[in-house]
Structures are given as structure tokens and as C-alpha cells.
NUKOL-101640 format. One record per residue: residue in three letters; y, x, z of N, C-alpha, C, O in turn. Coordinates in steps of 0.2 Angstrom, whole numbers, plus 5000, padded with zeros to 4 digits. Each point is the difference from the previous one (the first is absolute). Example, Ala and Ser with C-alpha at 12.3 -4.5 7.8 and 13.67 -1.06 7.14 Angstrom:
ALA497250665039500649965000500650045000499950055003;SER500649934993500650045001500549965003500650035001;
END
This chain:
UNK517149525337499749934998499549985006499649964998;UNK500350075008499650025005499849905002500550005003;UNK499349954998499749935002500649984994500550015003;UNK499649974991500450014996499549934996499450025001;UNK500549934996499449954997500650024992500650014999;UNK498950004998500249984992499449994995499550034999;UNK501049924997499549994996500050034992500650024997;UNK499049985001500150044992499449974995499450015001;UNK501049964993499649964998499750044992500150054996;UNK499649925005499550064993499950065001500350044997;UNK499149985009500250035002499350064999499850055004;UNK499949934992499250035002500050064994499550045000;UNK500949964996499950064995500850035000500350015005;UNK499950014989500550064998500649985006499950015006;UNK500649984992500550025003500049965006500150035005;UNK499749914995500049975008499650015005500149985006;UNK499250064992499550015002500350085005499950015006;UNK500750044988500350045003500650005006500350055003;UNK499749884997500749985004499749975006500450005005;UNK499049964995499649995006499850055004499949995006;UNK499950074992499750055000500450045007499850035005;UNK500649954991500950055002500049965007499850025005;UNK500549944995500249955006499650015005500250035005;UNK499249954993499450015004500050075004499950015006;UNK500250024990500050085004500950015003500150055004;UNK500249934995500750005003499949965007500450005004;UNK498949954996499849985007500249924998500049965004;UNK500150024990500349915000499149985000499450024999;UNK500949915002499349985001500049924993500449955000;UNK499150074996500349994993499249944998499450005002;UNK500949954994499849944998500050044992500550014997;UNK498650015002500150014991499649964996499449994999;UNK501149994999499749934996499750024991500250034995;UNK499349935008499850044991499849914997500049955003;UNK499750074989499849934997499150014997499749954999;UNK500050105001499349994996499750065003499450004998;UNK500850065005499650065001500050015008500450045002;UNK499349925001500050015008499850065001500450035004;UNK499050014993499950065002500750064998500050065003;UNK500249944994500550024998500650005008500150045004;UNK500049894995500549975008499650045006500350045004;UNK499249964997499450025007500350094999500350035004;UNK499649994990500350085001500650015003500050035006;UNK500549944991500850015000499949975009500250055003;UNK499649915001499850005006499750035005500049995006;UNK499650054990499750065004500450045001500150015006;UNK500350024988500350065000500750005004500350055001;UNK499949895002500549975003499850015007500350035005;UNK499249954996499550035006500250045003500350015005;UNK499250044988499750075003500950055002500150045004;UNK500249924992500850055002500449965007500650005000;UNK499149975003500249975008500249934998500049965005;UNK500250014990500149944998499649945001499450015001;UNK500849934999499749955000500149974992500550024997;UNK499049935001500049984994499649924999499550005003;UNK500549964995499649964996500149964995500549974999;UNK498950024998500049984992500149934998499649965003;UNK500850034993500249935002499949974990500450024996;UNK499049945003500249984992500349935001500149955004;UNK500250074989500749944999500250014991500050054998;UNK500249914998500250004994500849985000500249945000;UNK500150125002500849975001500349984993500650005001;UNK499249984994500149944995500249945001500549974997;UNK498950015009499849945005500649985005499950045004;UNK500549924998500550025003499849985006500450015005;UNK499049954997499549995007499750075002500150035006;UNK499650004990499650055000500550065002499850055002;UNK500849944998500250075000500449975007499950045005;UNK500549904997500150005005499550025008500250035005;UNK499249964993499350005005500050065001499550035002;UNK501150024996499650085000500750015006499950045004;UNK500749924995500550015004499549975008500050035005;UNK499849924994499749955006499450065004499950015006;UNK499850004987499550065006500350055003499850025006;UNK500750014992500350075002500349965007499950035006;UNK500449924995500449975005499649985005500250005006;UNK499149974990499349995007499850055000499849995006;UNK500050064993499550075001500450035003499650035004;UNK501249984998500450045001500549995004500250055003;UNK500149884998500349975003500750014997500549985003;UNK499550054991500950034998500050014993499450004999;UNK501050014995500350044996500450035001500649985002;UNK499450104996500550024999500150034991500650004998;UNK499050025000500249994992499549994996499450015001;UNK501049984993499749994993500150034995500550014999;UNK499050014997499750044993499949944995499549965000;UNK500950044998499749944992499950034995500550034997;UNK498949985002499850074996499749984993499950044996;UNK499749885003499649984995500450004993500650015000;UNK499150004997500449964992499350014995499450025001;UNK500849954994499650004995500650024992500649984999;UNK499050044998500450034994499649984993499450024999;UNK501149954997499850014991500350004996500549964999;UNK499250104997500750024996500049984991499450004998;UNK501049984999499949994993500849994999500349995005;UNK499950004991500649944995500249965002499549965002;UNK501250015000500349965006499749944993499949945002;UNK500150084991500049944994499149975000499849954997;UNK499650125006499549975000499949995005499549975001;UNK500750035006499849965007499949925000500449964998;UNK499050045005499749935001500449985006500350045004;UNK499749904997500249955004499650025007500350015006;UNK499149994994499550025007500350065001500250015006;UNK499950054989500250085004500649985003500050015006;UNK500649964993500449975004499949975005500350035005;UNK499449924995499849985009499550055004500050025006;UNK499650004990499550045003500650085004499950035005;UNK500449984992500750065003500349975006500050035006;UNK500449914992500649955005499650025004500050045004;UNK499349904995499849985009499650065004499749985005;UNK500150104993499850035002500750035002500249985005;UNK500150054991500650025001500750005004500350035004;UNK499849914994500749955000499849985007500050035006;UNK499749894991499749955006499750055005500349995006;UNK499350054994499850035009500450035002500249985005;UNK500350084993500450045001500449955005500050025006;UNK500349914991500549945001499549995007500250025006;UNK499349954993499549985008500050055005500049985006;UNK500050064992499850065005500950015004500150005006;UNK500450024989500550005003500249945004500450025004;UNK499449924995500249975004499849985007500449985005;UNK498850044995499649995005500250075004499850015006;UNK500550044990500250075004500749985003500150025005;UNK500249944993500649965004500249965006500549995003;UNK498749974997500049945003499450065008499949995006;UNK499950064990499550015008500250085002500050025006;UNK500250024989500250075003500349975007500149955003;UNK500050125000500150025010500850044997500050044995;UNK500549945008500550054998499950065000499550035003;UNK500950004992499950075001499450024994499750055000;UNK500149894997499550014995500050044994500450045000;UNK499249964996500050054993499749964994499449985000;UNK501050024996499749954993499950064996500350055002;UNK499449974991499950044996499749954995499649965002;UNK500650054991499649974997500050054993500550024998;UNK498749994997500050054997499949994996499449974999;UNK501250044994500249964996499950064992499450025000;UNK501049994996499750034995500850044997500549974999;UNK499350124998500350004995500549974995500550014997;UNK498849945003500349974991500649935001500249964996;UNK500050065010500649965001500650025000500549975002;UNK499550114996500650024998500050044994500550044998;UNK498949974998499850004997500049964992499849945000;UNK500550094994499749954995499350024998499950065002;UNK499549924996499650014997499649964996499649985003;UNK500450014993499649964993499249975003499650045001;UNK500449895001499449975003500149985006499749955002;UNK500650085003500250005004500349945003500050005007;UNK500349964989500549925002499849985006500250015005;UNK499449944993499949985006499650005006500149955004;UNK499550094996499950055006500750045004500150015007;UNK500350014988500550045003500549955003500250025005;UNK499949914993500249925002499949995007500450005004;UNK498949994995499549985007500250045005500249975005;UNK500050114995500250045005500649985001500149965004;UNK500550054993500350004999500449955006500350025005;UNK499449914992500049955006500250015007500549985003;UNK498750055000500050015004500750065004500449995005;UNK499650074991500750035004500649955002500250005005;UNK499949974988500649955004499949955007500549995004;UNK499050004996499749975007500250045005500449985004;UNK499250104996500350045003500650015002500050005006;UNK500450024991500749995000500349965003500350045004;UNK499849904997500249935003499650025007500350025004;UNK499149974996499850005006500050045005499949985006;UNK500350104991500350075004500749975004500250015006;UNK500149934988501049975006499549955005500049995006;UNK499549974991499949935006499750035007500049975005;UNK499750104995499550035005500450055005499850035005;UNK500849974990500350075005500149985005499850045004;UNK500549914998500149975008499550025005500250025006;UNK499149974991499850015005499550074999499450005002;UNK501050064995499750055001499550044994499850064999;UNK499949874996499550034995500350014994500549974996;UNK499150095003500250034994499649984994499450025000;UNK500749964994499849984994500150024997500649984998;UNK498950084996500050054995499549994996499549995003;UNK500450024989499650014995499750094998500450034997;UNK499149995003500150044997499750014992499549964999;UNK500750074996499750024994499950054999500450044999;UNK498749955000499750074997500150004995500249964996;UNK499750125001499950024994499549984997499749945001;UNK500150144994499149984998499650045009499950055004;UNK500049914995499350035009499250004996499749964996;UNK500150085006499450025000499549945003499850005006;UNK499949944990499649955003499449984995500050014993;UNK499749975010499449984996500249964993499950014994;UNK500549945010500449954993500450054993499950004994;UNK500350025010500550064996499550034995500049984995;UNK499750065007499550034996499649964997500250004994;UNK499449965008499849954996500349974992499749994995;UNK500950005008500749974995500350044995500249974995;UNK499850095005500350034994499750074999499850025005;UNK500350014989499750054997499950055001500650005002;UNK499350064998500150085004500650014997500550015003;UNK499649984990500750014998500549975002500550035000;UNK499449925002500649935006499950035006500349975004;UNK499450074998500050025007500450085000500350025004;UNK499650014989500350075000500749984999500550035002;UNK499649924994500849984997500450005008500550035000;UNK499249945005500249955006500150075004500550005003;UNK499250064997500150035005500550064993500550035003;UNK499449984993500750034996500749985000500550034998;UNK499349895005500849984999500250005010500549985003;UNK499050044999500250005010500250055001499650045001;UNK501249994999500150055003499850055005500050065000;UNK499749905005499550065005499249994995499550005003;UNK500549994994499550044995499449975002499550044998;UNK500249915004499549965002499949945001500549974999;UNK499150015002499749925000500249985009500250055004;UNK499849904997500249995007499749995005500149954997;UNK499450045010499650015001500049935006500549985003;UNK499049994998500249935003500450045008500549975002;UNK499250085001500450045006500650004999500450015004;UNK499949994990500850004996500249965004500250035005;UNK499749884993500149965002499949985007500449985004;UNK499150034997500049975008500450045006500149975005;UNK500050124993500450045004500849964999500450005004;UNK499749964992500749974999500049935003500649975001;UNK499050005000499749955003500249995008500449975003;UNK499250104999499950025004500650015006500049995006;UNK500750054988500650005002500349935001500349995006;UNK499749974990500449955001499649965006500349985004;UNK499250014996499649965006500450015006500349965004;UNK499750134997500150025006500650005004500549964999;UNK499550075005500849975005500750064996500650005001;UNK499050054996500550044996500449984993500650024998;UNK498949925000500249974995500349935002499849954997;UNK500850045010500149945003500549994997500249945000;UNK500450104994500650004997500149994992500450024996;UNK498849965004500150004992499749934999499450005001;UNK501049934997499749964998500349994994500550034998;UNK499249914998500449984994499850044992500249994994;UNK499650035009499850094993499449984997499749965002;UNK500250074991499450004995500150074999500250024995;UNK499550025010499750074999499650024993499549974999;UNK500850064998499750044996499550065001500250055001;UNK499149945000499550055000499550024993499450004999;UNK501150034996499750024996499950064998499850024995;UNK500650025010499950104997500649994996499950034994;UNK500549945006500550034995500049964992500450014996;UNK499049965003499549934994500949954998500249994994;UNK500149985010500549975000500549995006500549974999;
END
């Protein structure tokens, strides 16, 4: 990943925060875009740093579909180049496909969907051949789970993007892949379900534990790099054996 630019968006805490982290130390020189905890983004900076990497913190609410362009535009002025992208935001809520409001609907889509959609597009229109698309999607899309609908929708969406866009990019070399975490060990996670919803989740993971965001980003990590130049198209499964 050595002069390597990528951007990775949601990037100041759990899983993206551990994917920037990664790059950064693999030598890419990484745009981490966060939305309300700059000091949070300034760490994941440092850290990127201090392990020989270059870094800077870039806020944006990829919802926004200006706002999330502007992060492609600084990586391309600070940088001169893209070579890849992490689409790493979402927002999640859960209940009753029969009690969802209309706003948790759009409030999913355009976090979800619509940026997933922006960002691939603008990953289409500005990657350097030879580039790397990742985009990190959810479990619950191969998954049934009660509450689930449409959050599981919103992701969902977005893999078929992937898919299509792994035949329009082959041409010129890039590879476009989704990956889905299990249950991983994050703030939100913990926060969101109950010690018993946390023992259920590592009872039913066959390696016997919760996931840890280094899970993910060591698999990130693979597909970014030049080892992972033959795998496009795919919705990696990272869940310990979960689905």
C-alpha cells in the first residue's frame, strides 16, 4: 500500500476507525473522514502517523451527497490520486417491517443506499486503474432476522451495486467487493443489545467469540492489496462461521 491514497469513510471509531488504522500502517496515505467526534478522527490520525503512515481528517456527512463528494475532491487535492475506497458508514434501526416509519426508511436509504450509490459512483468516475472498491455491508443480508427489514434492504442495495460495478471496472483493472461483518465487538454493538444478546451471538459463532474490528480490517486489508487483485465481485462473508 506504500504512496497508495485511500479514503475510508466513517472512519473515527469501531470498524472503520480499525481499517484506517490498517492502511495507514500498511503505508497508504488515508483520508478519514469522520461526522461529529474530530478528536476521535485527530487520534485515528495520529496513530496512522506514528506507524509511518500519512493521514488526515476530513468531516463530511455522507447522507449529504455534496458532502461526501468533497471527501473524494480533497483526497484528489491533498494527494494528487485515488487509489481506494472504504464505504464503511451506515446507520441502523431496528423494529417490525409492520411498525417502521417512513423517516427510518429514508433515514437507512440515504445513509445506506443513496451514499453507498455516491460513493460508487464517484469511485468509478476518479479511481487510477488498478484500483480497489470495498464496501462494508452487513450480516443481515443473508441473514433472516426479525426487525431487521429494512436496514437489511438498505445493505442489501448497495451489494448489487457492487456486483455490477465489479463487470463495468474490470476493464480497467479494479476490483469491487463488499464485505459482511458478523457480530464485532463496537461501541454501537454493545451499546445495542443485552449481555444475553451478546452471549446468544457468540453461542451461535462457531469460533466461539464476538468479532473484533482487526477481524475486519485484516480482510480489508487483503482485498485492498495487490494479493487480493483476483477477487472481485464477492460479498465476503466475515463472520467466524455466524452465516
Amino acid at each position: 500500500m506504500t504512496e497508495k491514497v485511500a479514503l475510508v469513510t466513517g472512519a473515527s471509531r469501531g470498524i472503520g476507525r480499525a481499517i484506517a488504522e490498517r492502511l495507514g500502517a500498511d503505508g497508504a496515505r488515508v483520508v478519514v473522514n469522520y461526522l461529529a467526534d474530530r478528536v476521535a478522527a485527530d487520534e485515528v490520525v495520529a496513530a496512522i502517523q506514528q506507524a509511518g503512515g500519512v493521514g488526515v481528517a476530513a468531516r463530511a456527512d455522507v447522507a449529504d451527497p455534496a458532502q461526501l463528494r468533497g471527501l473524494f475532491d480533497l483526497a484528489e487535492s491533498r494527494f494528487g490520486r485515488l487509489d481506494v475506497l472504504v464505504s464503511n458508514v451506515g446507520t441502523a434501526r431496528f423494529g417490525p417491517i409492520a411498525e417502521a416509519a417512513d423517516e427510518d426508511f429514508d433515514a437507512m436509504f440515504a445513509t445506506n443506499a443513496r451514499a453507498g450509490f455516491v460513493a460508487l459512483r464517484e469511485a468509478a468516475n476518479r479511481l487510477r486503474p488498478g484500483g480497489r472498491v470495498v464496501v462494508i455491508s452487513s450480516g443481515v443480508t443473508v441473514t433472516t432476522r426479525p426487525g431487521a427489514g429494512v436496514y437489511a434492504a438498505s445493505k442489501a442495495a448497495v451489494e448489487q451495486l457492487v456486483r455490477i460495478l465489479a463487470l463495468e471496472l474490470g476493464p480497467r483493472g479494479i476490483t469491487v467487493n463488499s464485505v459482511l461483518p458478523g457480530a464485532v465487538r463496537t461501541d454501537a454493538l454493545v451499546a445495542g443489545l443485552s449481555e444475553s444478546a451478546l452471549e446468544e451471538a457468540v453461542a451461535q459463532t462457531p469460533l466461539g467469540r464476538l468479532g473484533e474490528p482487526a477481524d475486519i480490517a485484516d480482510v480489508v486489508a487483503f482485498l485492498v492489496s495487490e494479493q487480493g487483485r483476483w477477487v472481485t465481485g464477492q460479498a465476503v462473508r466475515a463472520g467466524g462461521g455466524l452465516f
